[in-house]
PQR file of N, CA, C, O and H, with PARSE charges and radii, in Angstrom:
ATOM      1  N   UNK A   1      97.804  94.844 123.683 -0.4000 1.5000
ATOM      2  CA  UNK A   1      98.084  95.885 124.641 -0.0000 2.0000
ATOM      3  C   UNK A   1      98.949  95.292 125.761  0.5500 1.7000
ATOM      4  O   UNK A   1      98.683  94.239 126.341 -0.5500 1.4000
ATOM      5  N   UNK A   2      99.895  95.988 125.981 -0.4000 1.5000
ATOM      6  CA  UNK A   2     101.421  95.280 127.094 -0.0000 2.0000
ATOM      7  C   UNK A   2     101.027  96.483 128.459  0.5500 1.7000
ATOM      8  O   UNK A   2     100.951  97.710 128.385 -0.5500 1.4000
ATOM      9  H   UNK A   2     100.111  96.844 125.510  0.4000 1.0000
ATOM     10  N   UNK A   3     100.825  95.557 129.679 -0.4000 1.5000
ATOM     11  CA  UNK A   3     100.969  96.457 130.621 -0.0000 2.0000
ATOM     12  C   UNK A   3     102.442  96.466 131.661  0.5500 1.7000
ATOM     13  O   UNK A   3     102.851  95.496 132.299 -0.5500 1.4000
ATOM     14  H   UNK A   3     100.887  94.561 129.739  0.4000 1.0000
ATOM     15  N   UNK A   4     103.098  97.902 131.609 -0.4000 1.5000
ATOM     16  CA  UNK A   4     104.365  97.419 131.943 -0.0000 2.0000
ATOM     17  C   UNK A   4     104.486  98.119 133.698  0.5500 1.7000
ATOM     18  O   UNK A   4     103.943  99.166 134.049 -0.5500 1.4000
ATOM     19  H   UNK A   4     102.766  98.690 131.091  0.4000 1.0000
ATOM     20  N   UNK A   5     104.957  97.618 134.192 -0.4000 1.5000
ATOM     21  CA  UNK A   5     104.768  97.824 135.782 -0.0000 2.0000
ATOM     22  C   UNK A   5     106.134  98.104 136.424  0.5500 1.7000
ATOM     23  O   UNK A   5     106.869  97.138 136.219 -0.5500 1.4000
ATOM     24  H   UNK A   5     105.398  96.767 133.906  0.4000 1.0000
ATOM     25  N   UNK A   6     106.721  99.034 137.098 -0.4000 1.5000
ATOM     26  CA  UNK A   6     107.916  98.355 137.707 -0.0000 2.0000
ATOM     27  C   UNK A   6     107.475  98.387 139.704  0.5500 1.7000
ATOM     28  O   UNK A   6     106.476  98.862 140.244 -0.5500 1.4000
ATOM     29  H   UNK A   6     106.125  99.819 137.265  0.4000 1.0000
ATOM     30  N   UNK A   7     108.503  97.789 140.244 -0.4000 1.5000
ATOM     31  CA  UNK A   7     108.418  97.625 141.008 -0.0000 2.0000
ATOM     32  C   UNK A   7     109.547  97.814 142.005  0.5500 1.7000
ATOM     33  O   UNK A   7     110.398  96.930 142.103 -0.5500 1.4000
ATOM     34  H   UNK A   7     109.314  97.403 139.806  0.4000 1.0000
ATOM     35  N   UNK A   8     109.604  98.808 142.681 -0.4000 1.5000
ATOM     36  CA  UNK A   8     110.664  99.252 143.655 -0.0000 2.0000
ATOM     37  C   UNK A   8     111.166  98.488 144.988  0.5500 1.7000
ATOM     38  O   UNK A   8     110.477  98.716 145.982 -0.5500 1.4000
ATOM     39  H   UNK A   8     108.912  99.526 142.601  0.4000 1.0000
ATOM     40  N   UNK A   9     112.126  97.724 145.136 -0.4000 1.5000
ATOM     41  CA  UNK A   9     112.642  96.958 146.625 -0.0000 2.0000
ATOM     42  C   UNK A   9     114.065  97.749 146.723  0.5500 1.7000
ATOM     43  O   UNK A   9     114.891  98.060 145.865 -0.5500 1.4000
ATOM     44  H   UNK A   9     112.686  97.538 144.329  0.4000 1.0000
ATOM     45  N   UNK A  10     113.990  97.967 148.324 -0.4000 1.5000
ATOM     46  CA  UNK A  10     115.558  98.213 148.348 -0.0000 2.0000
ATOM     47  C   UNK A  10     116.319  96.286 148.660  0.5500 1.7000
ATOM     48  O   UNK A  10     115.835  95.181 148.905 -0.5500 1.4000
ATOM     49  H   UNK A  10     113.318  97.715 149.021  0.4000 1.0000
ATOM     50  N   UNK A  11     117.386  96.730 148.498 -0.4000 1.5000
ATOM     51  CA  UNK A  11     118.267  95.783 148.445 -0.0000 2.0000
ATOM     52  C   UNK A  11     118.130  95.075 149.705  0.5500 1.7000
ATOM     53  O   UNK A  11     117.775  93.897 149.724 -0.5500 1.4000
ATOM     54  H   UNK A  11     117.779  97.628 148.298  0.4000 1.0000
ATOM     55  N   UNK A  12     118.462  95.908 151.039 -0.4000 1.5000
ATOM     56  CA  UNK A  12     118.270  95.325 152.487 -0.0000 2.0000
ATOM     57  C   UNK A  12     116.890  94.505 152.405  0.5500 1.7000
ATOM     58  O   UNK A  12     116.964  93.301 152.648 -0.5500 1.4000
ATOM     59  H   UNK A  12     118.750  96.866 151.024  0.4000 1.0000
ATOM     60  N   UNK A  13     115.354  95.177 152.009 -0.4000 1.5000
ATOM     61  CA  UNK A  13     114.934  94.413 151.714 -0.0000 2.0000
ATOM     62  C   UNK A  13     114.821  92.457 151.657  0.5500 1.7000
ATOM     63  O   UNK A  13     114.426  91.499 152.322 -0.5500 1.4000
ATOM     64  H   UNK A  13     115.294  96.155 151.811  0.4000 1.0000
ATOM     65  N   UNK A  14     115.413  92.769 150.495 -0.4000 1.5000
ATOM     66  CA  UNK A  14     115.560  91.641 149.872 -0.0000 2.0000
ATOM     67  C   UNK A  14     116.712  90.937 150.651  0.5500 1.7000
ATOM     68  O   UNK A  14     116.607  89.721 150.494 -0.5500 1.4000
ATOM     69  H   UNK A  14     115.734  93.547 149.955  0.4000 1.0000
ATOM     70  N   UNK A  15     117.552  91.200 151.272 -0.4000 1.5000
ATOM     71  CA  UNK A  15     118.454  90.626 152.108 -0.0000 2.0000
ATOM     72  C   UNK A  15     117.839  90.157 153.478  0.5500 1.7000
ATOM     73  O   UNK A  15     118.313  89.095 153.883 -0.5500 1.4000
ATOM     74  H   UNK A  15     117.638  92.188 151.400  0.4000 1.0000
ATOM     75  N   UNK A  16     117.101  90.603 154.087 -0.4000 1.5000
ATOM     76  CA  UNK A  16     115.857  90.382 154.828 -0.0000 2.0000
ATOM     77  C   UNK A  16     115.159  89.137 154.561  0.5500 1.7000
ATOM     78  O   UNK A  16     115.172  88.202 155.361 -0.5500 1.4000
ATOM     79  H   UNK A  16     116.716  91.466 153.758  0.4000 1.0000
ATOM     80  N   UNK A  17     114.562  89.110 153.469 -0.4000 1.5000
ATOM     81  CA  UNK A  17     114.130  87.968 152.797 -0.0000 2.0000
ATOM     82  C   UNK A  17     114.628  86.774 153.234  0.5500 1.7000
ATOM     83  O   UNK A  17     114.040  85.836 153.773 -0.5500 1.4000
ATOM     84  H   UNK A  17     114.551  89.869 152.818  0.4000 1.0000
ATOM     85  N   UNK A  18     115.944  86.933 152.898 -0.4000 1.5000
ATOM     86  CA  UNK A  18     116.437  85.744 152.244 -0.0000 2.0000
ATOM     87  C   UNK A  18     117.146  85.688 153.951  0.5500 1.7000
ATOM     88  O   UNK A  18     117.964  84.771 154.015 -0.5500 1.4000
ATOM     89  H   UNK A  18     116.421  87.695 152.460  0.4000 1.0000
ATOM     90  N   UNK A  19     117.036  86.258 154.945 -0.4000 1.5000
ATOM     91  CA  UNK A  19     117.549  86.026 156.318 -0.0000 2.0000
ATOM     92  C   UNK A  19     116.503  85.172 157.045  0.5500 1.7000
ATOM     93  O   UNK A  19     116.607  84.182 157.769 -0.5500 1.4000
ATOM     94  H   UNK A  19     116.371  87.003 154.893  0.4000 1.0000
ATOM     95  N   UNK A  20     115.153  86.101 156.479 -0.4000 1.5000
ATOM     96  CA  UNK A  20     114.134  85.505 157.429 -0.0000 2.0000
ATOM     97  C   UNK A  20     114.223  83.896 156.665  0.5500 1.7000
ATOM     98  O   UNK A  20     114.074  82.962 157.453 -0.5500 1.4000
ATOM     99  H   UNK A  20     115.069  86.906 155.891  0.4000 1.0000
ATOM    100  N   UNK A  21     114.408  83.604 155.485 -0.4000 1.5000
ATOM    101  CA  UNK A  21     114.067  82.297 154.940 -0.0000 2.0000
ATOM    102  C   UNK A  21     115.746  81.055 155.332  0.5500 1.7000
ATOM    103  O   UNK A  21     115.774  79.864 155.024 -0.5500 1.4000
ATOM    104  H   UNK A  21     114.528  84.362 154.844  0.4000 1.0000
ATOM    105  N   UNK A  22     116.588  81.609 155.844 -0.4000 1.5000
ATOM    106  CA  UNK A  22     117.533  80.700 156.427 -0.0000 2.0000
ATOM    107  C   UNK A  22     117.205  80.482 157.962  0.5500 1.7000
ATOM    108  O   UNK A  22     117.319  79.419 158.572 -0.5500 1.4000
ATOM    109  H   UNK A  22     116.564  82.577 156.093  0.4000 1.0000
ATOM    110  N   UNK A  23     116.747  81.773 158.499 -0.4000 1.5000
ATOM    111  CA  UNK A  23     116.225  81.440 159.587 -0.0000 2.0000
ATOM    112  C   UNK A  23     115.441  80.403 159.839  0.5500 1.7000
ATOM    113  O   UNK A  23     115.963  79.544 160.550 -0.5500 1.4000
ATOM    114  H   UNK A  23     116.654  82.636 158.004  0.4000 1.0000
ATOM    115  N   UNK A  24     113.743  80.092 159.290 -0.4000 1.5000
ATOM    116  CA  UNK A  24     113.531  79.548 159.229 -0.0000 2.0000
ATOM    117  C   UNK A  24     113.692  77.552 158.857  0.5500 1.7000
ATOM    118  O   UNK A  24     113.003  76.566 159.121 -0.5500 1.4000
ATOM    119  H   UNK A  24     113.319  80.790 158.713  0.4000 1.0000
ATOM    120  N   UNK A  25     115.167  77.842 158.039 -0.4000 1.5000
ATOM    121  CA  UNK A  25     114.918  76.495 157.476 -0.0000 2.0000
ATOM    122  C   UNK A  25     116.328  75.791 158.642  0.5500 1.7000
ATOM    123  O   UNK A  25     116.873  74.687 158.627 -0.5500 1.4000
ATOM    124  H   UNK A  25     115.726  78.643 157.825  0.4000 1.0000
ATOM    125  N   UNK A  26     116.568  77.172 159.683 -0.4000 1.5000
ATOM    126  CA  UNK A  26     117.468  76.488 160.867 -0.0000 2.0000
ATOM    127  C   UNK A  26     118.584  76.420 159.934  0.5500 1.7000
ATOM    128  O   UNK A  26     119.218  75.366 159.961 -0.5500 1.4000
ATOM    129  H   UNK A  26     116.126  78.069 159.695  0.4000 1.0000
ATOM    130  N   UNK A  27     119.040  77.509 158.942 -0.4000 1.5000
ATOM    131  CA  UNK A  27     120.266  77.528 158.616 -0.0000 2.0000
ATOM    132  C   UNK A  27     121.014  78.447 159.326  0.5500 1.7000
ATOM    133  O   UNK A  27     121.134  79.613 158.950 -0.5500 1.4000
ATOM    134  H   UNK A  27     118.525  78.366 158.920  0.4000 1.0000
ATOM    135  N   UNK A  28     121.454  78.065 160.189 -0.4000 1.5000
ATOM    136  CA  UNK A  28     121.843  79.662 161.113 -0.0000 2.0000
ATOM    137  C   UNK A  28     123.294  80.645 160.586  0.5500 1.7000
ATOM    138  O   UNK A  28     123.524  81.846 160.447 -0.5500 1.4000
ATOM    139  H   UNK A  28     121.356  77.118 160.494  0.4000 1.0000
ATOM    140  N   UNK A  29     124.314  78.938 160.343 -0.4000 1.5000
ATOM    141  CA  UNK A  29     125.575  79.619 160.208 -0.0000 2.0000
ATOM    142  C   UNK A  29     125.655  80.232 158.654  0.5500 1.7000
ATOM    143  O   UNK A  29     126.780  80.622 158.344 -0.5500 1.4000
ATOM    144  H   UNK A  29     124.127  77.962 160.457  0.4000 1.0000
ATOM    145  N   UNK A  30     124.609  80.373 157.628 -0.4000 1.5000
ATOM    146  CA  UNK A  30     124.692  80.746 156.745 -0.0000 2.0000
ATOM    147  C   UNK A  30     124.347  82.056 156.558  0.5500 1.7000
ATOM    148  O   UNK A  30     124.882  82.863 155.797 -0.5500 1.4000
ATOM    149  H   UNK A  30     123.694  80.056 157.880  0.4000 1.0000
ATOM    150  N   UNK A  31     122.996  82.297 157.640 -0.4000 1.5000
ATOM    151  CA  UNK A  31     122.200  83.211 158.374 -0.0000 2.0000
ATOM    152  C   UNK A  31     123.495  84.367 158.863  0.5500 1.7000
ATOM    153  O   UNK A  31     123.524  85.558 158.554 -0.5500 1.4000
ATOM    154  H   UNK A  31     122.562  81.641 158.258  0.4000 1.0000
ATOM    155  N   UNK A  32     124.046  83.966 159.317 -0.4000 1.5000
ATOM    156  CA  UNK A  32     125.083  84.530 160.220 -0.0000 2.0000
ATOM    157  C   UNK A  32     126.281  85.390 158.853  0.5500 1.7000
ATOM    158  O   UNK A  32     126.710  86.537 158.725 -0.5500 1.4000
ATOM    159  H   UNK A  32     124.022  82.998 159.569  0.4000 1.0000
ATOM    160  N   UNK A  33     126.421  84.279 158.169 -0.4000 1.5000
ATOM    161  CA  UNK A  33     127.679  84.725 157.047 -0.0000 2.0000
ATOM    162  C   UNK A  33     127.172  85.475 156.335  0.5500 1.7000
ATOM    163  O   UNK A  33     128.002  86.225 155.821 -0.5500 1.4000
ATOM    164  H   UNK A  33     126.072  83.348 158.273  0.4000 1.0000
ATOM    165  N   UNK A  34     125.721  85.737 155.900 -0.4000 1.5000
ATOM    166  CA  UNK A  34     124.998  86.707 155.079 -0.0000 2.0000
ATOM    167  C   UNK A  34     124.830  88.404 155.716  0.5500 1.7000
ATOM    168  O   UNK A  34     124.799  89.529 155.219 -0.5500 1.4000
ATOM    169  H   UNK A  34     125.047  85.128 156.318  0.4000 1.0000
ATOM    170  N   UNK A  35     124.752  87.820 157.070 -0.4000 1.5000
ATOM    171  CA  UNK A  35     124.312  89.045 158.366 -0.0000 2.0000
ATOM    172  C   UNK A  35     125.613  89.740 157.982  0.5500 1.7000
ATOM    173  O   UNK A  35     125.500  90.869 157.505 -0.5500 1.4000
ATOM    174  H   UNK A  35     124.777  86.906 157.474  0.4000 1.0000
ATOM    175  N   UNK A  36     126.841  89.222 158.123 -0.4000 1.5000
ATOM    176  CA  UNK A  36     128.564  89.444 158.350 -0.0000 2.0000
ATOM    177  C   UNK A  36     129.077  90.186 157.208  0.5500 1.7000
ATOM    178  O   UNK A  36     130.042  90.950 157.245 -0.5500 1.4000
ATOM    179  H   UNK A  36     126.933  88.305 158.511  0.4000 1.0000
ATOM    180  N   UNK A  37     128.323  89.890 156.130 -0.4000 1.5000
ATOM    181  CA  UNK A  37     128.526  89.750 154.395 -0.0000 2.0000
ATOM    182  C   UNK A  37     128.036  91.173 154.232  0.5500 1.7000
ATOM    183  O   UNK A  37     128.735  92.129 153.895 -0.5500 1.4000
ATOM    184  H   UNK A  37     127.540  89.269 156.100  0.4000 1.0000
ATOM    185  N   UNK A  38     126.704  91.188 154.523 -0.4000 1.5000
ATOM    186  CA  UNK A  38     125.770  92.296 153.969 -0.0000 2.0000
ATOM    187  C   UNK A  38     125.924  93.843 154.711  0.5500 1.7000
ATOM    188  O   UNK A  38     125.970  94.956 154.188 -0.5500 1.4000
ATOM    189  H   UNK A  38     126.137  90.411 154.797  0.4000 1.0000
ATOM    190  N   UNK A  39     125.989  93.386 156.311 -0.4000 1.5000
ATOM    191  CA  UNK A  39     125.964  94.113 157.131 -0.0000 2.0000
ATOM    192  C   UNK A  39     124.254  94.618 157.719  0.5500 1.7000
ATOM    193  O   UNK A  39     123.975  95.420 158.610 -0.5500 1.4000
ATOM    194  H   UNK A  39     125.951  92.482 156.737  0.4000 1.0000
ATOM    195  N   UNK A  40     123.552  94.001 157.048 -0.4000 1.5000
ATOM    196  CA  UNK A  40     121.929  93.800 157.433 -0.0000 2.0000
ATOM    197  C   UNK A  40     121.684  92.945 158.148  0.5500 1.7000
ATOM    198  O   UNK A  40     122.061  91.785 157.986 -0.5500 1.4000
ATOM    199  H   UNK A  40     123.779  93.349 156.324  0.4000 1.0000
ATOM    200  N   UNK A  41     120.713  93.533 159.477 -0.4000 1.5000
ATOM    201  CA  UNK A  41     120.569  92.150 160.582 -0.0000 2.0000
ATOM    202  C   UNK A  41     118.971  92.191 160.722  0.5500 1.7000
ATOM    203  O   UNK A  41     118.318  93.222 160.880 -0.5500 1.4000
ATOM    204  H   UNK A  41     120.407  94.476 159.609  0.4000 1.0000
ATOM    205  N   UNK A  42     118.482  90.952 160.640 -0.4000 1.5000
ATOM    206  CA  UNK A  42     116.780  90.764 160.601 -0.0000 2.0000
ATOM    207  C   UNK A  42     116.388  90.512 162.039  0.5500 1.7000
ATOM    208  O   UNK A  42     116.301  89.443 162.644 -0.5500 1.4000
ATOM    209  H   UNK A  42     119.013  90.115 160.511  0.4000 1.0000
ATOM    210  N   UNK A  43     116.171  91.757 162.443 -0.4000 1.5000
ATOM    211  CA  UNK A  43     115.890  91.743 163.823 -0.0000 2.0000
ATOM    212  C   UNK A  43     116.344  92.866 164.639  0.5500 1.7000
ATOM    213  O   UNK A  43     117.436  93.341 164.326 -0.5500 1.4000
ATOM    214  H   UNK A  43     116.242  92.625 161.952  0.4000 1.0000
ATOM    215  N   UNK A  44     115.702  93.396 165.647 -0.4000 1.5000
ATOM    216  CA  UNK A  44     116.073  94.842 166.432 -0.0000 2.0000
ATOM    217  C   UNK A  44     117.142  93.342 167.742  0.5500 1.7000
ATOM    218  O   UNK A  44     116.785  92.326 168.338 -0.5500 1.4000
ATOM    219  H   UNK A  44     114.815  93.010 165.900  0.4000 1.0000
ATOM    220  N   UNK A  45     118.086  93.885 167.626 -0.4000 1.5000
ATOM    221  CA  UNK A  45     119.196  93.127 168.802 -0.0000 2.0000
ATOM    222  C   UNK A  45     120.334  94.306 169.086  0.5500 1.7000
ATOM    223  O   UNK A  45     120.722  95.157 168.286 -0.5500 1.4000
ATOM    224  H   UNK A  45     118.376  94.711 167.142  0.4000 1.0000
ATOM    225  N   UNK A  46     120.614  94.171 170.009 -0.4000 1.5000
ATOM    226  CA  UNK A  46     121.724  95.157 170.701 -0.0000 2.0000
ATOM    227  C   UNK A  46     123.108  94.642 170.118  0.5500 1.7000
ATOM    228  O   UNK A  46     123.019  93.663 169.377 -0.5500 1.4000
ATOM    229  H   UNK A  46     120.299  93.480 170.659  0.4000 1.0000
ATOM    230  N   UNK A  47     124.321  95.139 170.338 -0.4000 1.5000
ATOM    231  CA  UNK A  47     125.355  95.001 170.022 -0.0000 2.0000
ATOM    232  C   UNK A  47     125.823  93.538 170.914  0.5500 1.7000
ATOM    233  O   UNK A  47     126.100  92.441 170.429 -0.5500 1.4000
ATOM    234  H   UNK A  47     124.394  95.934 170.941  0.4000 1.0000
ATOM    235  N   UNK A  48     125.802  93.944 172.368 -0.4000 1.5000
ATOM    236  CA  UNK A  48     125.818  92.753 172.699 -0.0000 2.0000
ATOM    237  C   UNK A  48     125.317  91.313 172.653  0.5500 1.7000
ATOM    238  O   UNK A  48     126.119  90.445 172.995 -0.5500 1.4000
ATOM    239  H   UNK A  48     125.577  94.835 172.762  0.4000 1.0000
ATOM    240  N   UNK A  49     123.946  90.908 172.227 -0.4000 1.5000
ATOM    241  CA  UNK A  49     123.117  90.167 172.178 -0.0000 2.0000
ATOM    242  C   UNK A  49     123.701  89.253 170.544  0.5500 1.7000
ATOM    243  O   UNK A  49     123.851  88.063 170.267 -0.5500 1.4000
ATOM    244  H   UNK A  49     123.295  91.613 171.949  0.4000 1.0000
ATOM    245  N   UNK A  50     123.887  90.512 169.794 -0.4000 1.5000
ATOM    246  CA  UNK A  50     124.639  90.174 168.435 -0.0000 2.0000
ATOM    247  C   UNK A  50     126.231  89.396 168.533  0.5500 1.7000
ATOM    248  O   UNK A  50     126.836  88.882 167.592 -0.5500 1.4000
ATOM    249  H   UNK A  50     123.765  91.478 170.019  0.4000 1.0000
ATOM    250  N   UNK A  51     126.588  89.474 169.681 -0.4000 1.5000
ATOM    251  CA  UNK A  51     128.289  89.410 169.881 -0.0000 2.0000
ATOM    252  C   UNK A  51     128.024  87.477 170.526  0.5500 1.7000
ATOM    253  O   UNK A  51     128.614  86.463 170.153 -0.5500 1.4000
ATOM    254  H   UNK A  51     126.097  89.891 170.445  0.4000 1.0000
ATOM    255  N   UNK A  52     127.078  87.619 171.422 -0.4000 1.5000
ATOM    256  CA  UNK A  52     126.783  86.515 172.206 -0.0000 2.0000
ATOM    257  C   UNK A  52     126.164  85.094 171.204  0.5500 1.7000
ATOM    258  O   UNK A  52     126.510  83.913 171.246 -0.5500 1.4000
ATOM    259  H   UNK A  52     126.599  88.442 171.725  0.4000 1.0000
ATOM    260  N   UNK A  53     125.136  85.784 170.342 -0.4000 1.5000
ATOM    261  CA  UNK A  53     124.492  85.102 168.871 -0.0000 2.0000
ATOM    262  C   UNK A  53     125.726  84.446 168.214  0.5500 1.7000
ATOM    263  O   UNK A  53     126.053  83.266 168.090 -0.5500 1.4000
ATOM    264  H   UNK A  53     124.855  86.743 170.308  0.4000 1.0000
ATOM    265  N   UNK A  54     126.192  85.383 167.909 -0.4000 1.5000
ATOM    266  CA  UNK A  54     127.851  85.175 166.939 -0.0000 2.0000
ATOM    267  C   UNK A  54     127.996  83.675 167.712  0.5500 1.7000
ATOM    268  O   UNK A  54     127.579  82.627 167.218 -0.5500 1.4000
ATOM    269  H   UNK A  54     125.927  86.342 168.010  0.4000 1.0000
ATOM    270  N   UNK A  55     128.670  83.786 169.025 -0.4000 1.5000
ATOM    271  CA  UNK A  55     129.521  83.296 169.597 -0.0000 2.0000
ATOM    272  C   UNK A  55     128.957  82.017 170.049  0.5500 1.7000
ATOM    273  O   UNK A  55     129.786  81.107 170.067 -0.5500 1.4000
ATOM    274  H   UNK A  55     129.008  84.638 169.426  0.4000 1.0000
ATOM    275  N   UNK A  56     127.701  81.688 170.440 -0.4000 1.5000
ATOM    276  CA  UNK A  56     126.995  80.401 170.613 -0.0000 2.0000
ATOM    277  C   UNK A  56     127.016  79.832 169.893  0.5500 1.7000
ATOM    278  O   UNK A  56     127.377  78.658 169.969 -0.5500 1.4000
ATOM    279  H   UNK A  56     127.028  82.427 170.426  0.4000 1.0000
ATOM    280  N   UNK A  57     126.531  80.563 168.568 -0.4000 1.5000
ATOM    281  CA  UNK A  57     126.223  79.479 167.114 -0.0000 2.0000
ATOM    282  C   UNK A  57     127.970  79.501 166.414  0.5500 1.7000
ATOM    283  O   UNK A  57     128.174  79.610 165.205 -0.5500 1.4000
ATOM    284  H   UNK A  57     126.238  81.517 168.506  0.4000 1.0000
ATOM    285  N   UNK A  58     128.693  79.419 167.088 -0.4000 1.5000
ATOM    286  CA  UNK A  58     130.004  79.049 166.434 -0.0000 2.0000
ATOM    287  C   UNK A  58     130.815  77.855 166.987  0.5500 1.7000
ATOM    288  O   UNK A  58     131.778  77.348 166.412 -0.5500 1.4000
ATOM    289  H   UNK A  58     128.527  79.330 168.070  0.4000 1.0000
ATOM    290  N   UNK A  59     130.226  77.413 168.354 -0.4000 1.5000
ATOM    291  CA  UNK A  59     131.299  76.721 169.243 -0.0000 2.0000
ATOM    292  C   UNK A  59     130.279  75.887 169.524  0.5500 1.7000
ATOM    293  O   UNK A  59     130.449  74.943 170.296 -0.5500 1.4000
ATOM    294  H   UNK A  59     129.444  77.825 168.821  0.4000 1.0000
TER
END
């Protein structure tokens, strides 16, 4: 007897994931190119706060 299951994620989701887990490992600028890439940001931040983020972790 096979029990078959599926399992529903949206995509952002899973992009989430994988933000919170660069976050953590202090990968920021990869963090950043995924954020840029996807257009999904892990975290409630304002436009500005996002512009300033950008701009610290680049220089």
């Amino acid at each position: 007897m096979t029990a078959e299951e599926t399992v529903n994620i949206k995509e952002a989701e899973i992009v989430k994931l994988i933000l919170d887990f660069l976050n953590s490992r202090k990968l920021h600028i990869s963090m950043l190119a995924l954020e840029k890439e996807s257009g999904v940001i892990n975290g409630l931040f304002s436009d500005d706060m996002l512009f300033l983020r950008y701009k610290l972790l680049h220089y």
